[in-house]
C-alpha positions in Angstrom: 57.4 148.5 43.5 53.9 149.8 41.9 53.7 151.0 45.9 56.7 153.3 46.2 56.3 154.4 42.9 52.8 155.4 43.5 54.1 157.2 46.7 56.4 159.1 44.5 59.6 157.1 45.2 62.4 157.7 42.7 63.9 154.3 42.2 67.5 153.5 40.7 68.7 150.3 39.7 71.4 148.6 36.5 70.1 147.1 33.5 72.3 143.6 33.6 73.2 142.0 29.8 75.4 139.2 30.7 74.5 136.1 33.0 76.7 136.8 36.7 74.9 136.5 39.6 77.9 138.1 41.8 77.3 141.5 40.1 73.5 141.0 40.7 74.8 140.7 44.3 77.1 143.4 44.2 74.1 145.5 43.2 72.1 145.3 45.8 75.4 145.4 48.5 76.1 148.9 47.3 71.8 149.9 47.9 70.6 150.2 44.4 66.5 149.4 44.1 66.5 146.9 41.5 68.4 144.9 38.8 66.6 144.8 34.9 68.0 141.4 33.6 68.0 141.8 29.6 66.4 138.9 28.1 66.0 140.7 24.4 70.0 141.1 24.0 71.5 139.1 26.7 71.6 135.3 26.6 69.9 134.9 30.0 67.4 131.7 29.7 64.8 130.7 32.1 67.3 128.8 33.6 69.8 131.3 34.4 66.9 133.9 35.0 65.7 132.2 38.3 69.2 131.9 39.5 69.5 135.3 39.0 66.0 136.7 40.6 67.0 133.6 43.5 70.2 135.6 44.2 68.8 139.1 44.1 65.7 137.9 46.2 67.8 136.8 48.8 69.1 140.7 49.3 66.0 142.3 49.1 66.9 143.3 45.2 64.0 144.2 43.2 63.9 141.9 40.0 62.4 143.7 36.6 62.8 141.6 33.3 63.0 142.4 29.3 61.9 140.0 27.5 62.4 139.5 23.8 59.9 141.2 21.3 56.0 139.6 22.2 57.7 137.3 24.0 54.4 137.0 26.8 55.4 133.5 28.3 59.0 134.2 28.6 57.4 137.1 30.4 55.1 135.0 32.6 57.7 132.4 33.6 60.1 135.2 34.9 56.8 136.6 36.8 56.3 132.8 37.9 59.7 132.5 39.1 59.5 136.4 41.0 60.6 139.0 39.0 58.4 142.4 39.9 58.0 143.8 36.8 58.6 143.7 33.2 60.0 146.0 30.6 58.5 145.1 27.2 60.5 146.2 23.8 58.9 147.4 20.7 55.4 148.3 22.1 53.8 149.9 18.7 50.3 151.0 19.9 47.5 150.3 22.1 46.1 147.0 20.7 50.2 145.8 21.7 49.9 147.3 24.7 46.7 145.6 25.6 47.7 142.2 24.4 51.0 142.6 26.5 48.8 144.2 29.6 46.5 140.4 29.5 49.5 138.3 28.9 50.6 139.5 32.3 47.6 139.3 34.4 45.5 136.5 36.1 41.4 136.1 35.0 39.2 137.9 34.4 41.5 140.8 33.8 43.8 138.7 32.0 45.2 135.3 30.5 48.3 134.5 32.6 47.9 130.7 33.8 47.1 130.6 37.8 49.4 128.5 40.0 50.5 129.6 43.4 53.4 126.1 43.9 56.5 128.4 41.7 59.0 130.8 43.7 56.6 133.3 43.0 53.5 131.9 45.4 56.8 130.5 47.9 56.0 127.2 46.6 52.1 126.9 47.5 53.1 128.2 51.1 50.6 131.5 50.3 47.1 131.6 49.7 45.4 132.1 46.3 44.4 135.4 47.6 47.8 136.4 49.0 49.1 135.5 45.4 46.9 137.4 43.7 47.7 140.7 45.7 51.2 140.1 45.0 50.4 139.7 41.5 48.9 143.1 41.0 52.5 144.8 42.7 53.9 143.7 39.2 55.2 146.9 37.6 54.4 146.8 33.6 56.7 149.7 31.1 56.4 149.7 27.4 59.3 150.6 25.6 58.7 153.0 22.9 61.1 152.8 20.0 60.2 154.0 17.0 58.9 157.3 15.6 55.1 155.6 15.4 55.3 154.8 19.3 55.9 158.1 20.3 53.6 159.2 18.6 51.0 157.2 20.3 52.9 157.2 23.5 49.7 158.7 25.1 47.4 156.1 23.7 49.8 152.7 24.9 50.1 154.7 28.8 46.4 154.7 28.8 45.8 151.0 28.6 44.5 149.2 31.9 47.5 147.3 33.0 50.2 149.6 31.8 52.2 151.7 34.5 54.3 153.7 31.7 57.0 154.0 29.1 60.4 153.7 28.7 61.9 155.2 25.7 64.4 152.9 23.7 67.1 155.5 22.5 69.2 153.1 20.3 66.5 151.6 18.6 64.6 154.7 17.8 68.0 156.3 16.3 68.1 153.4 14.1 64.4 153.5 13.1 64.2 157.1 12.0 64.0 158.0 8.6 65.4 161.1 7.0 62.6 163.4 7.2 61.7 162.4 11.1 62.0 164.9 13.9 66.7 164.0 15.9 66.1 161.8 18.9 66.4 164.8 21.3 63.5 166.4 19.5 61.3 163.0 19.7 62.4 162.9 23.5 61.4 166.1 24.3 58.2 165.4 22.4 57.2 162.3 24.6 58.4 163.7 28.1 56.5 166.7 27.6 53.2 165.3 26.2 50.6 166.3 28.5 48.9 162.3 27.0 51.5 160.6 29.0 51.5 163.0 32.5 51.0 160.7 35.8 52.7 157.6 33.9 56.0 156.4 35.2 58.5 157.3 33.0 61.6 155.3 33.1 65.3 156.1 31.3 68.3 154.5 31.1 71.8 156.0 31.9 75.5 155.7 31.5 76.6 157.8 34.4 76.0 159.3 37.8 75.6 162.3 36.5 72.8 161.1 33.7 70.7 159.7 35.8 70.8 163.2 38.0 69.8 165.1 35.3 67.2 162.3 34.2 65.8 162.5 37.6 65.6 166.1 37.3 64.0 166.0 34.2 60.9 163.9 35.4 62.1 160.3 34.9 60.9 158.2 38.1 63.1 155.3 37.3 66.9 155.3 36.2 68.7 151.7 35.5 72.5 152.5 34.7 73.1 150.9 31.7 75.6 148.1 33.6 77.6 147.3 30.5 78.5 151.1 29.0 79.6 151.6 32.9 81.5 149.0 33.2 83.2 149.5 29.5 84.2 152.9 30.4 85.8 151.7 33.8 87.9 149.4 31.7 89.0 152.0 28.7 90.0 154.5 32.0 92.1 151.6 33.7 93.5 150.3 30.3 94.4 154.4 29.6 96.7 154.4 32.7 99.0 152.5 31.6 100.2 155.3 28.8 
């Protein structure tokens, strides 16, 4: 993924909440990039995680992962097991962003334990080096969500290790305080820093026509937000019936 996005590849995929490895299927049937299983606020263990990655590997589906809040070997095991990338909540500053960017890779750039024998290294059927290559492909994106984090959006980019940002809309609106700059302000702040240019940016939508305008706006990556799509299916169907 750090390959096509490096080419300049816009890449769409869903952000997944609940455990269901048909709709992780059905995702990659109707030709979306990846799937972003949500660790943080879905119940998805390690258990149910590999089931899912297993399922979306078989079709060719990109796997990215959220974990919880600093949770770095949550993070390595979904790595471990073959996810491509992970989306990290509530990255504050640099120092975070540098202690997520080691968790995540092998010595000497990093701390992540070496083993080639999970579904990640096919079960010790590659090479050390061939894992290793694989291992750098890993996409990394801090979420910024707080009125501090944008600020320093340019600093956390900058960190070795760190591909770029996504921008955590709900949980900025809640952290705001009176005085702060509206949402939209603090979005148009961090898209048009000139600190963050050449990072990926990454947003989340709730339609079709969202992520076009996302798209258009600069954002390299769009995950649907599965559940809001889904929910507003339901309320149209549950409408028809007067």
């Amino acid at each position: 993924m750090r390959a096509q996005l490096a080419a300049g590849k816009r890449l769409t995929g869903a952000l997944l909440r609940m455990p269901c490895e048909e709709i992780v299927e059905m995702l990659a049937v109707a030709g979306l990039d990846f799937v972003l299983i949500d660790c943080e606020h879905g119940p998805a263990d390690v258990g149910s995680l590999r089931t899912h990655i297993a399922f979306a590997d078989a079709h060719g589906l990109a796997v990215l992962v959220r974990p919880g809040q600093d949770e770095h070997h949550l993070a390595q095991r979904a790595l471990d097991q073959g996810a491509r990338g992970i989306i990290a909540p509530h990255v504050e500053d640099a120092a975070q962003a540098a202690d997520l960017a080691r968790a995540l890779r092998y010595p000497p750039h990093g701390t992540r334990g070496f083993a080639t024998y999970p579904r990640a290294g096919r079960f010790g059927a590659v090479t050390a080096e061939e894992h290793r290559a694989a291992a750098d492909d890993v996409v990394v994106l801090a979420m910024l969500e707080s009125t501090s984090a944008i600020g320093r959006a340019g600093e956390i980019v900058a960190v070795d290790g760190i591909d770029g940002y996504l921008v955590g809309v709900a949980d900025l609106g809640a952290s705001r305080a009176g005085a702060d700059p509206t949402v939209p302000e603090l979005l148009a702040a961090v898209h048009g820093d000139p600190a963050v240019r050449g990072a990926v940016r990454a947003d989340l939508a709730g339609s079709a026509e969202e992520a076009a305008a996302s798209f258009a706006d600069g954002a390299q990556i769009v995950a649907y937000n599965l559940t809001a799509v889904m929910m507003a299916s339901f309320r149209e169907l549950a409408a028809a019936t007067g």
